[in-house]
PLY file of the C-alpha trace (Angstrom):
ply
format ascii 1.0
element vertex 63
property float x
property float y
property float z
element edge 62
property int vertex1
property int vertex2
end_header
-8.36 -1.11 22.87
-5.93 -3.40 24.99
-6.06 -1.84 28.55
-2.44 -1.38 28.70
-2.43 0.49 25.24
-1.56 4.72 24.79
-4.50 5.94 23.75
-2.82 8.12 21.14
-0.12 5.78 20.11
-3.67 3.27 19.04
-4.92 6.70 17.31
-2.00 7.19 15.07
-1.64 3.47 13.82
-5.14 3.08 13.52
-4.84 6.31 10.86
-1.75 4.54 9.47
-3.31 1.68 8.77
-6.55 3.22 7.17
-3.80 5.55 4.64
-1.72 2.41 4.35
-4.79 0.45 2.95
-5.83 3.26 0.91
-2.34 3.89 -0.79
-2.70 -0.04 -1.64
-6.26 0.28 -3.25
-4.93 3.52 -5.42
-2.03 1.35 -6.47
-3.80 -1.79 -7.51
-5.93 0.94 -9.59
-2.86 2.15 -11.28
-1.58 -1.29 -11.79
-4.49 -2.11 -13.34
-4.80 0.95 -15.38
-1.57 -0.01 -16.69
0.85 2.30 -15.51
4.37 1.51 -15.07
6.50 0.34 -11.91
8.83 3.03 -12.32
6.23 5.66 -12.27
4.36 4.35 -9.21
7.38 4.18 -7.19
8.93 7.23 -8.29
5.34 8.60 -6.96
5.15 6.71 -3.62
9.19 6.97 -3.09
9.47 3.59 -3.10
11.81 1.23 -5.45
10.48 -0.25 -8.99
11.20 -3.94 -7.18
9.16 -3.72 -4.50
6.00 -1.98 -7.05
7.28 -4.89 -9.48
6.41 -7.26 -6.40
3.21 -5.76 -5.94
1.41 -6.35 -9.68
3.08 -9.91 -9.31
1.46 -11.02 -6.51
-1.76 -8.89 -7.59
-1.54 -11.30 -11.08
-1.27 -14.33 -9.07
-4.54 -12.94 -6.95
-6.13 -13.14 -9.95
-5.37 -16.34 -11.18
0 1
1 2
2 3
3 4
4 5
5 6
6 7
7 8
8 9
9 10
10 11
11 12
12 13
13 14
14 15
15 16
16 17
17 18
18 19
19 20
20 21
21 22
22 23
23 24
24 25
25 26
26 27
27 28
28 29
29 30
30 31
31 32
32 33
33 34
34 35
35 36
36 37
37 38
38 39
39 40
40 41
41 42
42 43
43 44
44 45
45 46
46 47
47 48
48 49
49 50
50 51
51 52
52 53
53 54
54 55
55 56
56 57
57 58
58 59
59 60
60 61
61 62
């Protein structure tokens, strides 16, 4: 930890991070499972475009 850093404040994005990453993982599973966009953002409340940006750059990961 930076010495000027709340320790609390570090806590919290530290934990953020960790879910963050985790959500990630679950949704590369599901993309590779192949489940749609829709339904993946309609689960994570986020929009079919950004999901749809997701499994593209997972493809191109791949290739």
């Amino acid at each position: 930890m930076a010495r000027d850093e709340i320790p609390e404040l570090r806590d919290l994005r530290d934990e953020y991070d960790r879910a963050r990453d985790a959500l990630m993982a679950a949704i590369h599973k599901h993309l590779d499972l192949g489940e749609s966009n829709a339904r993946i953002a309609r689960s994570v409340d986020w929009s079919r475009e950004y999901v749809a940006r997701i499994r593209k750059e997972r493809e191109a990961e791949r290739e």
